[in-house]
C-alpha positions in Angstrom: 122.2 91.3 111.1 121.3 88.7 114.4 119.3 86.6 114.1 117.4 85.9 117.6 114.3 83.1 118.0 112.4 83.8 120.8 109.5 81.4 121.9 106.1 83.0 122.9 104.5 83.4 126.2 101.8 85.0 125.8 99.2 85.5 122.3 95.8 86.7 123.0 93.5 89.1 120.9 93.0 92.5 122.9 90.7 93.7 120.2 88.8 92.0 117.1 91.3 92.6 114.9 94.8 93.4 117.2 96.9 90.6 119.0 99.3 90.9 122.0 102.5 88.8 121.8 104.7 88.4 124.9 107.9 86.2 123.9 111.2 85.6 125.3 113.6 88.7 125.3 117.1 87.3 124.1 120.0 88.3 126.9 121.3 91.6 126.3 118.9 92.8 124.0 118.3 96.7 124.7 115.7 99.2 122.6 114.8 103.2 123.1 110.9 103.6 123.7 109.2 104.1 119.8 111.7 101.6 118.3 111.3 98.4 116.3 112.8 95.4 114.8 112.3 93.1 111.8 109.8 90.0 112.5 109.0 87.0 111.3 107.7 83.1 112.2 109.8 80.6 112.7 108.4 78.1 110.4 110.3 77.2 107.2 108.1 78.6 104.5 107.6 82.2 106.7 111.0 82.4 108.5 112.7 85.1 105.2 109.3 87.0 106.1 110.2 89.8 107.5 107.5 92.8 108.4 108.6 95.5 111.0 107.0 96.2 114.0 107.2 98.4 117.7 108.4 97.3 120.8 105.1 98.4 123.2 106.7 97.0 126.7 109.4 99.2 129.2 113.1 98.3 127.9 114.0 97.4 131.6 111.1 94.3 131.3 112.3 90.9 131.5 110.0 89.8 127.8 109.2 91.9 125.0 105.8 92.8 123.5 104.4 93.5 120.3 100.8 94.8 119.7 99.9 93.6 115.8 97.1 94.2 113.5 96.0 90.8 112.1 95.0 91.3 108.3 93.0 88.1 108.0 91.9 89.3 104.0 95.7 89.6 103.0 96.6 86.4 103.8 100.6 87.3 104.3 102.1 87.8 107.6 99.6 89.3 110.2 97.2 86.6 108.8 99.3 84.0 110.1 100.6 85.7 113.4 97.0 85.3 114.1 97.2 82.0 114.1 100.4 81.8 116.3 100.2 81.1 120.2 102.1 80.5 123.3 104.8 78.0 122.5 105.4 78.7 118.9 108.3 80.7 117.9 109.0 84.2 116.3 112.4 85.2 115.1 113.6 89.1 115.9 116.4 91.2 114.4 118.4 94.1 115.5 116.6 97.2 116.9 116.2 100.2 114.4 115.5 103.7 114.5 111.4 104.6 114.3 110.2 107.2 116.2 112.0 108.8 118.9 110.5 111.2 122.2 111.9 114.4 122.0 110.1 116.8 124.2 106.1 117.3 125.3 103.9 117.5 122.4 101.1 116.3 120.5 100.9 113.1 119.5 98.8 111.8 116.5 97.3 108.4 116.1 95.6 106.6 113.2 94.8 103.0 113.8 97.8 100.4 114.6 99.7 103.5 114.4 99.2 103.5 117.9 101.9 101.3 118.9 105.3 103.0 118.4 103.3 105.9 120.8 102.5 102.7 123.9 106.1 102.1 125.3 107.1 106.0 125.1 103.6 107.3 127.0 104.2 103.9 129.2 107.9 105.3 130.0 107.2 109.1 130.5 104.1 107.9 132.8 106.2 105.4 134.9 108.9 108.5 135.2 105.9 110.9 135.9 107.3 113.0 133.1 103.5 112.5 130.7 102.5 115.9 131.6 102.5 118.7 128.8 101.8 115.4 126.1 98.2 115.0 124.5 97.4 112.2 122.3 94.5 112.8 119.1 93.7 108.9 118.7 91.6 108.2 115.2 89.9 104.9 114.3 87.3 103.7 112.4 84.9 103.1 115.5 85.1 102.6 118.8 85.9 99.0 118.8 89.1 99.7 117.3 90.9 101.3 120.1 94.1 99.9 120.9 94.2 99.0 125.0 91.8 102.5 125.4 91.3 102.0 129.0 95.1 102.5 130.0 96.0 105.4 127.3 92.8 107.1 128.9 94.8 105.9 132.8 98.0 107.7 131.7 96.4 110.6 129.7 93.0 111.4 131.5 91.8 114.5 129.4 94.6 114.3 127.3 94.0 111.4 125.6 91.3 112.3 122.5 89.1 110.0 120.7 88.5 110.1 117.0 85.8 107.8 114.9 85.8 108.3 111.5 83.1 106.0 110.9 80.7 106.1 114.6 79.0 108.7 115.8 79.0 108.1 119.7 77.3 110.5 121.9 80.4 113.0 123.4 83.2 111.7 120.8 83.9 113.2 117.5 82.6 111.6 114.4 84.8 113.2 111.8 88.8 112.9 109.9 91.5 115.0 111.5 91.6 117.7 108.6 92.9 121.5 108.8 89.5 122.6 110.5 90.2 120.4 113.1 93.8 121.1 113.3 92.9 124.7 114.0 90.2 124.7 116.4 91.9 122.3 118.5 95.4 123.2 118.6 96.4 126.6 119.9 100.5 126.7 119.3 101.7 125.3 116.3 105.2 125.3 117.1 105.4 122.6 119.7 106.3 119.5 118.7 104.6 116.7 116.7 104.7 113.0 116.7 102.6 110.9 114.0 102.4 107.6 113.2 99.6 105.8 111.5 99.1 104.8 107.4 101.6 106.3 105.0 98.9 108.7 103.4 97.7 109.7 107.2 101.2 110.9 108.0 102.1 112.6 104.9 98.3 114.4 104.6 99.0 115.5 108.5 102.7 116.2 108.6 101.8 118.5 105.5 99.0 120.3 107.5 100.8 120.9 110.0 103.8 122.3 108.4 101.4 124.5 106.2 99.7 125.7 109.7 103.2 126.5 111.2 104.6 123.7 112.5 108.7 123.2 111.1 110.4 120.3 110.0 112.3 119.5 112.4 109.1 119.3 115.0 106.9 117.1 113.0 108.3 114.1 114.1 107.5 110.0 111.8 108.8 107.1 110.9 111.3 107.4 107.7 
C-alpha cells in the first residue's frame, strides 16, 4: 500500500462539529466519485492511525477534500484532526471501493453519512445528469446539515430535510421508519443508495428490501 503525505491548504469548521480539509493531491492520484482512502496525521504518535474517509471534491480538481466529523468526546482521530490546520500534514493511502453511482435513485443520508453522496451529486450536477436523483437527508437538528445551502443548489425540491430531534416549522420532525418509507416513496424498485451509521444502513437497507426493493438496488458501503 503507498504511502502519500500531503500538506494542508485549507482546515476550517463548516459546521459546529464538521471540518473541511483541502490538502495537496499527490501526482497521478485518480478516484471514482463515492470513493475513499485510509487517513491519518503525520505526527509520530498518530501516523499508524488510520480511519477511512470520502473524497467530497471532482476527481479532475487539482487538491483533494475531505468533509470530517470531529468527535471531540472520543479523543482518538477526529479529536485531533480538529486540531490540525493549514500547513500541517496528513498522510493518504490507496483509493478503495465505497459506494459507487449506478443509475437515478434515492439517496439516503444520516449525519456524516453525507459525504460519500457530495462528490457523486457534485459530478452528476456539473454533467447536468442530477435529474431523476432525490436525496432524504436526516440529522439531529438543523445545525447539523452538512454544506445544506449547495445540496439544496443542486437538488432544489429534491433534496429532503430530516430532524430527528427539532421541530422546525415546514420540515419533518421524525426517524425515517417504514411509515415514512411508504408514504413518501412511490416505486420501490428504483435504486437505493445509503450511507450513514452502521445500524442506520442495516435498519433502512432492511426496510427497503422488506418493502420491495432487491439486493442488488440497495446500494452501501461493505
Amino acid at each position: 500500500m503507498d504511502n502519500y503525505v500531503v500538506k494542508v491548504l485549507q482546515a476550517v469548521f463548516i459546521t459546529h462539529d464538521v471540518k473541511r480539509f483541502v490538502v495537496e493531491k499527490p501526482e497521478g492520484y485518480h478516484f471514482i466519485p463515492g470513493q475513499a482512502t485510509e487517513v491519518s496525521i503525520n505526527l509520530p504518535e498518530w501516523k499508524d492511525e488510520l480511519r477511512p474517509f470520502t473524497f467530497t471534491c471532482l476527481g479532475e480538481e487539482n487538491h483533494l477534500e475531505f468533509i470530517i466529523k470531529i468527535y471531540n468526546d472520543h479523543k482518538g482521530v477526529t479529536a485531533m484532526l480538529g486540531r490540525v490546520n493549514k500547513g500541517d500534514e496528513l498522510i493518504i493511502r490507496d483509493v478503495w471501493g465505497a459506494i459507487q453511482y449506478k443509475k437515478p435513485g434515492i439517496f439516503i443520508a444520516g449525519g456524516a453519512g453525507i459525504t460519500p453522496f457530495i462528490a457523486i451529486f457534485r459530478d452528476l450536477y456539473q454533467k447536468n445528469q442530477l435529474q431523476g436523483n432525490r436525496l432524504i437527508y436526516s440529522n439531529k437538528t438543523s445545525e447539523d446539515v452538512i454544506i445544506a445551502k449547495e445540496l439544496q443548489e443542486m437538488l432544489n425540491d429534491d433534496f429532503i430535510n430530516i430532524f430527528t430531534r427539532e421541530n422546525v416549522t415546514g420540515f419533518v420532525g421524525k426517524r425515517i421508519d417504514r411509515k415514512y418509507l411508504i408514504e413518501n416513496i412511490a416505486d420501490f424498485s428504483q435504486h437505493f443508495y445509503i450511507c450513514g451509521p452502521s445500524a442506520f444502513v442495516k435498519n433502512i437497507s432492511n426496510l427497503l428490501i422488506e418493502l420491495g426493493a432487491t439486493a442488488d438496488e440497495v446500494v452501501f458501503e461493505k
